[in-house]
N, C-alpha and C positions, 0 to 999 in steps of 0.2 A: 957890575953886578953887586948889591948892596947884601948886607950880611941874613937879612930874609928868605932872601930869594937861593943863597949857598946854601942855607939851610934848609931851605924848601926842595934844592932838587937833588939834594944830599938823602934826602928821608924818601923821596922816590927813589932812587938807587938802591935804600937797603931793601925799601917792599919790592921793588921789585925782585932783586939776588932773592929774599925772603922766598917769595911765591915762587918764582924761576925754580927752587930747589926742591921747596918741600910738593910742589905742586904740576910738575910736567914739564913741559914745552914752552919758552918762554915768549913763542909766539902767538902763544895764545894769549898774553897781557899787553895792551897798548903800553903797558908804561915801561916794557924791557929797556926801550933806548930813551934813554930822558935827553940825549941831545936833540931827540924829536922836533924840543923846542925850539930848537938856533933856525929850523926850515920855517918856523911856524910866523906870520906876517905879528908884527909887535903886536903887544897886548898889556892891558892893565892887568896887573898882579891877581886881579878881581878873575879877570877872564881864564890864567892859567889855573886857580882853584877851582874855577867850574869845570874845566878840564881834569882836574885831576880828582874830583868828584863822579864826572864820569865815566873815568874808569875807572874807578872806586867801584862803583856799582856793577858794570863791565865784569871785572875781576870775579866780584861774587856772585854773580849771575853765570860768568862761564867755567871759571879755574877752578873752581872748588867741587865742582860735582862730580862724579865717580864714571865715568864713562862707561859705556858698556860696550865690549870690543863686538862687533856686529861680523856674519858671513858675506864673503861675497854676493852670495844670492841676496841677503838683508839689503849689502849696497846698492844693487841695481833695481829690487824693491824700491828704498827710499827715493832713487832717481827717478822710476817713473809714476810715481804717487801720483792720483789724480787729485786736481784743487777740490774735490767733493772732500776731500778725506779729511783736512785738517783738522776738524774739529773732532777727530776720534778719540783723542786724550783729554779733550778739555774738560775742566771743573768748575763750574759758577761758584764766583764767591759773593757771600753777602755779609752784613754785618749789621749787629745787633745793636738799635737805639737806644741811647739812656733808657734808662728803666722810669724817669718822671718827663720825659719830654712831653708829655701829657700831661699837668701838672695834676694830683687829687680832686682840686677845685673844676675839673676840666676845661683850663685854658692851654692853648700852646704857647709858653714862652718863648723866650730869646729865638724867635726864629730868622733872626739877621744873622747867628751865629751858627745855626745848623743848616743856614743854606750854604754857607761859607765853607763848612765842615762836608755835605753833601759834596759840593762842586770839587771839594779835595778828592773824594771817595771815586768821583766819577771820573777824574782824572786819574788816578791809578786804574782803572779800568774796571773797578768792581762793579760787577753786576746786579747789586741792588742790596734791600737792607731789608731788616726784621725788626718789628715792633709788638710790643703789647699790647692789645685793645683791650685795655681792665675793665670788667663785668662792674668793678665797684665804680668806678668812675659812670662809664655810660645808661648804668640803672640805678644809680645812687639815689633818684629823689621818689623814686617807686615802682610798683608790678609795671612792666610794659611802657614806661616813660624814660624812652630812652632817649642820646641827645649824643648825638655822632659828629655837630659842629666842631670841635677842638680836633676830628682826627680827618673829615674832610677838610680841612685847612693843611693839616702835615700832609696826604695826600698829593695834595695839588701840588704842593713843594715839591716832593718827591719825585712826582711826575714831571714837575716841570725841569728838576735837573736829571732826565732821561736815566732814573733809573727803578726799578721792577721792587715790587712789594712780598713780601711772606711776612702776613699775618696773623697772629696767635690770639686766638680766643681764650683769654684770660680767666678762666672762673675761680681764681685761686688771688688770696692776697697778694701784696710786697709787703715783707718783713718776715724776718724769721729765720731763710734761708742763708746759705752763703753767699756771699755778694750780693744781697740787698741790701741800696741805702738809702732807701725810702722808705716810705709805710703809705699803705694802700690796699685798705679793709675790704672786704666785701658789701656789701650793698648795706646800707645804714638800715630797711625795714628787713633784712633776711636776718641784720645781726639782734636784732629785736623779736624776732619769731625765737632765736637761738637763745634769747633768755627767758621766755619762757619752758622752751623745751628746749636743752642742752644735749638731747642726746640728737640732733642731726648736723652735730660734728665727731667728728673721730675723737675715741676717747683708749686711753693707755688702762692697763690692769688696775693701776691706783686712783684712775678716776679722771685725770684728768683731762680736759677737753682742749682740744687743737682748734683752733677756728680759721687755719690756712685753709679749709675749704669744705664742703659739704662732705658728711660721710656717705659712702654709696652705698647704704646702707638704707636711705632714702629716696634712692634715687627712683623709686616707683610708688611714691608714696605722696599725695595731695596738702600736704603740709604747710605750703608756701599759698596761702590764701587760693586755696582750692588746685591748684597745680604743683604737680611733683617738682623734682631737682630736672629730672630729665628735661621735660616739658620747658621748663626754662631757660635750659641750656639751647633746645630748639627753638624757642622766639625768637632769643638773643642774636642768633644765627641767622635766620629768617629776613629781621630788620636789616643787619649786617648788609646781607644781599640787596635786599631793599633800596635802601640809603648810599650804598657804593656800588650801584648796576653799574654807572659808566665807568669807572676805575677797574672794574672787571670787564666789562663789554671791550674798553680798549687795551686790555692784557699789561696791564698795569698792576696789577692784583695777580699773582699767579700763583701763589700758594698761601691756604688757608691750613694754620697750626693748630689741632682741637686740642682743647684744656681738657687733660684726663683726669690731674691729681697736682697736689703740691709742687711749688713751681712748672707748673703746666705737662707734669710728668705722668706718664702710664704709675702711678705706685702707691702704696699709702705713705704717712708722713711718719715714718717711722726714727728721720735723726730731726729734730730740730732743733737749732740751740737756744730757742727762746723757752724751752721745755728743760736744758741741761744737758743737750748731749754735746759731746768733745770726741772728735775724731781720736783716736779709732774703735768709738766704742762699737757698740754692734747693733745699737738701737731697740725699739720695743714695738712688739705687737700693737696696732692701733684698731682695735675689733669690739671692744666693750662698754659701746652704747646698747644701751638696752634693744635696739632693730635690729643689729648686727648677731648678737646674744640669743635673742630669739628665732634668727633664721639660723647661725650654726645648730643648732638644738633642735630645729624641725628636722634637717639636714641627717644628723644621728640618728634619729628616732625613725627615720623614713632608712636607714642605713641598717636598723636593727640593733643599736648601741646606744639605748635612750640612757644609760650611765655614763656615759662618755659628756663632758665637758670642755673648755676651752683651756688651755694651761691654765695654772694657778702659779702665777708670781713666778712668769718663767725667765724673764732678763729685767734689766732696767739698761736707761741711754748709755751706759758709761762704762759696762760690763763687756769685757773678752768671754768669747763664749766659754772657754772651761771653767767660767766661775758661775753659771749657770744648771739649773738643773735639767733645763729641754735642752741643752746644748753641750754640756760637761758630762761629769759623771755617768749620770744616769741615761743620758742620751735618749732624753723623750723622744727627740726627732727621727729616731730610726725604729720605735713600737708603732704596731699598727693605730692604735692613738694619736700619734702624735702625727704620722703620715697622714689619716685622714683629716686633720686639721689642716695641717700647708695644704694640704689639695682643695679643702673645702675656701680657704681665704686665699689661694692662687686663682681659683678658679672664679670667684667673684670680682677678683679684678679684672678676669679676661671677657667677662659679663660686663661689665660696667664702660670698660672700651669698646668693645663691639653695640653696644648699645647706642653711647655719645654718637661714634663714627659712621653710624647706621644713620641718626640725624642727621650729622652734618652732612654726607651724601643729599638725601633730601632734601636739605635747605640749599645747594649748592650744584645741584644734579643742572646738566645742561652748560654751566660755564665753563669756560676754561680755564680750570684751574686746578692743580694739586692739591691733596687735601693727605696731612702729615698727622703721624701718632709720636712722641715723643719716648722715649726709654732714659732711664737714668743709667749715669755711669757707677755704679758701688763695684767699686775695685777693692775694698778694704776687706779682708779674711776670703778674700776670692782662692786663694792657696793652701785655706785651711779644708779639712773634711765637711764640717760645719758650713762653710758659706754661709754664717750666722745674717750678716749685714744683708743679705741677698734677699733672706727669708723672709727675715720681719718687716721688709718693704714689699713683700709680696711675692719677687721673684722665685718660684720653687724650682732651685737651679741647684743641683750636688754634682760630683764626682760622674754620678752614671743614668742623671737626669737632666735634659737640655731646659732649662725654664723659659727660653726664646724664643723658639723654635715655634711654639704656638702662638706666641704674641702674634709672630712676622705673618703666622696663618689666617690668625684671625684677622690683621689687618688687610692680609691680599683681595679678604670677599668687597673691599670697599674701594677697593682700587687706586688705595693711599698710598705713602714714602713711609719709611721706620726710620726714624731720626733719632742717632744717637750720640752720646755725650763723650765726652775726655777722649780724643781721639788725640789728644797734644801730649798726654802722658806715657813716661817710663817707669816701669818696674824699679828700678835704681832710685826714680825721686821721690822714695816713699818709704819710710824705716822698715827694717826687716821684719821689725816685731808685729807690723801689722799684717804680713802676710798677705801683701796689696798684689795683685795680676793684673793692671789696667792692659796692657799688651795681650796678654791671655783671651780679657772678657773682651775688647774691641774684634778680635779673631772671630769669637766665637760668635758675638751678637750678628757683625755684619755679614758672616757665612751663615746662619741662619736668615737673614733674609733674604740674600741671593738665593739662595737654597729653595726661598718658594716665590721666587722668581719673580720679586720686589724692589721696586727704585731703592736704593737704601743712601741715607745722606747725616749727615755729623756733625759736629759742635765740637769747638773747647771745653771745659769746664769753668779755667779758671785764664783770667787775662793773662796773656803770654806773652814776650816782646823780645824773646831770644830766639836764634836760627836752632838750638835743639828743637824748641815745640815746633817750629814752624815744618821742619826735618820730619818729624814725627808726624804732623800731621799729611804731610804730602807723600809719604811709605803710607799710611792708611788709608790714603785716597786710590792709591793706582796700586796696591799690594804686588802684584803679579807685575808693573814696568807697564810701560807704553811702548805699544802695537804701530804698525806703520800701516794699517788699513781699516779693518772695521774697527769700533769701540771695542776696549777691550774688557772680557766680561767681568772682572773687578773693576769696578770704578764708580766711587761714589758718585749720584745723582745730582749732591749737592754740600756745598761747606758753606757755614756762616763763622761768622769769628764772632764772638765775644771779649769786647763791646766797643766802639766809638766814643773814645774819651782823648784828653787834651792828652792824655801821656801816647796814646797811638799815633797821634796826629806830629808829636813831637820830630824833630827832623830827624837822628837815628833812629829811631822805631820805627817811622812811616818809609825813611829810606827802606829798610830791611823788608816793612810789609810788603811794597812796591814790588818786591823782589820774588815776594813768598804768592802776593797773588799772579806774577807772570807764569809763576814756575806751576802755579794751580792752572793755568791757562795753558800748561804745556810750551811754553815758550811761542806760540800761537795769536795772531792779532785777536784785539778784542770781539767779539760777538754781537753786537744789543740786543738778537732775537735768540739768542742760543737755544733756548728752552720754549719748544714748541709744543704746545699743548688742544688735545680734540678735547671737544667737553666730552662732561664728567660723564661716566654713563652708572646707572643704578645698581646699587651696590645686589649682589647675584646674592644668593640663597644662604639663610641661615645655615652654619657649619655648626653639624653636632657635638656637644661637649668632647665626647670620646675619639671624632675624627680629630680634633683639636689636639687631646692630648697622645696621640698616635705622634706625633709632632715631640714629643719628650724624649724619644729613644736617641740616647746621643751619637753623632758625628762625627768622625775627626775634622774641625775649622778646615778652610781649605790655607793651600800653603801661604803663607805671605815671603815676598823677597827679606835680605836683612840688608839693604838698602835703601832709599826711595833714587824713582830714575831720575827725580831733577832735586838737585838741593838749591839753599840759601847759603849756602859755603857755612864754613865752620870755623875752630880756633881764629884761625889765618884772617878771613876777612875780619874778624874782632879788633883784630890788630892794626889792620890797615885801619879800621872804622876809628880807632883810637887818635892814630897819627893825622890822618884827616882833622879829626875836631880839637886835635893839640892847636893844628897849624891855622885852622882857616880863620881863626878870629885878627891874624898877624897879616891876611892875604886880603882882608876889604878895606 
């Protein structure tokens, strides 16, 4: 035995004793007996690293997770489970395309390298991926000339390496946001209408105008060469179906994303940092285009408070709320003033989504497909009284007001998913000073949609490539644990990851994904049909403002475990993952 190979099964020895101690039973590790090898028929050096890679994975997939001591009755339960059942814990996963795989000029590039990238995805078993269909790209050269070749080509790809689509209708730019690294404008003649009249983009107290995407402030108003914002959002829609019938007709298409707001979010653009804002500021009302100015002011006067106005100079991007005068001191936000303002600009957002989602129904009624409203995750001052960050994005969410709660309402008359964000974060990874609750608001958002009795499914925020996010995200998938018969009624609809890039694909990160989408799968074979959808059916009857906000009376979230039932192992396997990639370059 050469001094490699001493060394090689020297370092299984101690991971083993390692795991064996801090971690159970050491029959639950293949690699307790390392003289395993002497029975094992000779091998090239090559072949015991791949051995010892797969229990590498082995390890982290079994040692490391928290077991749950079950009753006898549980045991004889799980013995005669019927094969109908396994899929009662499962969770689709998908994952989100480059943000230019489309490129602005709308070509599909490098597609030798994302078939490549694809066929990696579809061998970890993921159940399919998410794209942008940018509004600017596919109407870029004018009204109704639209040109869907660049993305029935990714399609087809897609399709052809067997796996399922959810599509986002883009009407919002790239650039601006967090993690965008591209730029990708809106349509070159709507950005041309916006210079002549600047007020149908969102504009800040001091003027200035956001051009991430139409203000909804327009959105019923004929501006766009005789067609409102609405009207446009439903052609776009319309063609969509049009142009990818078969990609839907063959369930290849199975969820459509609608663009509400900035990065395709239910919200207004209240942080952007192409604007100046720096986490954790609290961001600024976006309301003061003269359309928006004009309907608050109808809005009072119809109220009986034709003195009443919109703050005056109530935050800027960068401001904690006590240095504020709606949010500090004087505490505009709690005079009847300042109340009927968050109600008057909360509620125009839940206008403006119900509105969009009312078309896309329409343009989509009949297929079979899902159709998703997106929510932002603003976890920042979520711990303050204030919920300053919540407000000025729209959200009218306090202490002993659910601002959710009607979202999930309004979106149930359409018979959509509420998809929400930062489900990978902890309270801990975020300064004290910011008084961040992403644990809190993830609670609260997605028990408000179960609550009215809505698919509900979630996102990353930000690229994650450690077993905490992964930990985290699988405790917010199955909050309540996995059931040994019917689905259990926590359980996210759906999870995509953000985003497919060279560093996921990387051999520890994809190892560990590998790991995090089995453990989303419930340790369960893979599915290809999992997600079985009847067409759409018409979206049922306008919900009155006020049944809406009946929807505000707070809750308490329903419980979540402080575990998840299956992890991606912790410290321990880090360590093992270390020693692996010490040794393997010594082992080819």
């Amino acid at each position: 035995m050469n001094q490699t190979q001493v060394i090689f099964q020297m370092t299984i020895t101690m991971a083993s004793i390692m795991t064996s101690k801090l971690c159970g039973s050491p029959r639950r590790l293949l690699l307790h007996k390392p003289e395993m090898f002497a029975i094992l028929p000779k091998k090239t050096m090559q072949t015991k690293a791949q051995y010892f890679q797969y229990n590498l994975t082995f390890s982290s997939q079994r040692i490391f997770q928290r077991p749950r001591a079950k009753s006898s009755r549980e045991v004889e339960t799980m013995a005669t489970k019927s094969p109908n059942d396994v899929s009662a814990n499962y969770v689709p996963v998908f994952v989100m395309l480059p943000l230019d795989v489309i490129t602005v000029e709308n070509v599909f590039e490098n597609q030798q390298k994302l078939e490549k990238q694809l066929k990696e995805l579809r061998a970890a078993e993921v159940d399919g991926i998410m794209v942008d269909v940018w509004w600017g790209i596919v109407e870029s050269k004018g009204p109704k000339q639209y040109d869907w070749s660049a993305y029935r080509s990714l399609f087809k790809l897609v399709k052809k390496c067997n796996l399922k689509i959810q599509a986002i209708m883009s009407f919002h730019q790239c650039g601006g946001n967090i993690g965008d690294s591209v730029d990708i404008p809106l349509p070159r003649w709507v950005l041309e209408i916006g210079e002549k009249d600047p007020n149908i983009f969102y504009t800040n107290w001091s003027g200035n105008k956001n051009k991430e995407c139409l203000s909804l402030g327009v959105d019923n108003l004929p501006l766009f060469q005789g067609r409102s914002a609405i009207q446009m959002y439903s052609d776009y829609m319309i063609s969509f179906r049009v142009n990818m019938s078969d990609f839907l007709e063959t369930g290849t298409i199975i969820d459509i994303e609608v663009g509400l707001g900035p990065a395709g979010e239910l919200r207004y653009p209240s942080y952007t940092k192409t604007q100046g804002w720096e986490y954790p500021g609290i961001g600024e009302f976006q309301c003061y285009d003269k359309y928006l100015r004009a309907d608050f002011k109808d809005a009072a006067t119809k109220a009986g408070h034709t003195q009443w106005e919109m703050p005056d100079n109530p935050c800027t991007y960068k401001d904690t709320p006590e240095k504020t005068g709606f949010f500090g001191p004087e505490k505009t936000y709690l005079l009847d003033e300042g109340k009927f303002f968050l109600t008057w600009y909360s509620n125009k957002l839940l206008s403006h989504g119900d509105q969009i989602l009312e078309e896309a129904n329409r343009a989509f009624i009949g297929c079979k497909v899902k159709l998703a409203a997106k929510v932002a995750g603003i976890h920042w001052w979520y711990h303050d009284d204030t919920h300053a960050a919540e407000l000025t994005a729209g959200y009218y969410n306090l202490n002993n007001r659910d601002g959710y709660r009607p979202i999930a309402r309004m979106v149930s008359r359409h018979h959509a998913c509420l998809n929400f964000t930062c489900l990978e974060m902890r309270n801990s990874e975020h300064p004290t000073t910011a008084k961040s609750g992403p644990q809190e608001l993830v609670q609260q958002v997605l028990s408000a949609g179960w609550r009215e009795n809505i698919d509900v499914a979630g996102e990353n925020a930000l690229s994650r490539y450690d077993r905490a996010g992964y930990n985290q995200i699988l405790l917010n998938a199955r909050p309540s644990g996995i059931t040994e018969s019917n689905p259990p009624k926590l359980k996210l609809y759906g999870l995509t990851y953000l985003r497919l890039s060279d560093e996921l694909l990387a051999r520890k990160n994809f190892r560990i994904f590998k790991n995090f989408v089995k453990k989303m799968h419930a340790d369960e074979d893979f599915i290809p049909d999992y997600i079985k959808l009847a067409p759409l059916e018409q979206s049922r009857p306008k919900i009155p403002i006020q049944e809406l906000l009946e929807a505000t009376k707070p809750i308490r979230p329903f419980p979540w475990d402080d575990d998840p039932d299956m992890r991606v192992g912790d410290i321990f396997s880090d360590i093992l993952d270390s020693i692996f990639d010490m040794f393997s370059p010594l082992l080819k």
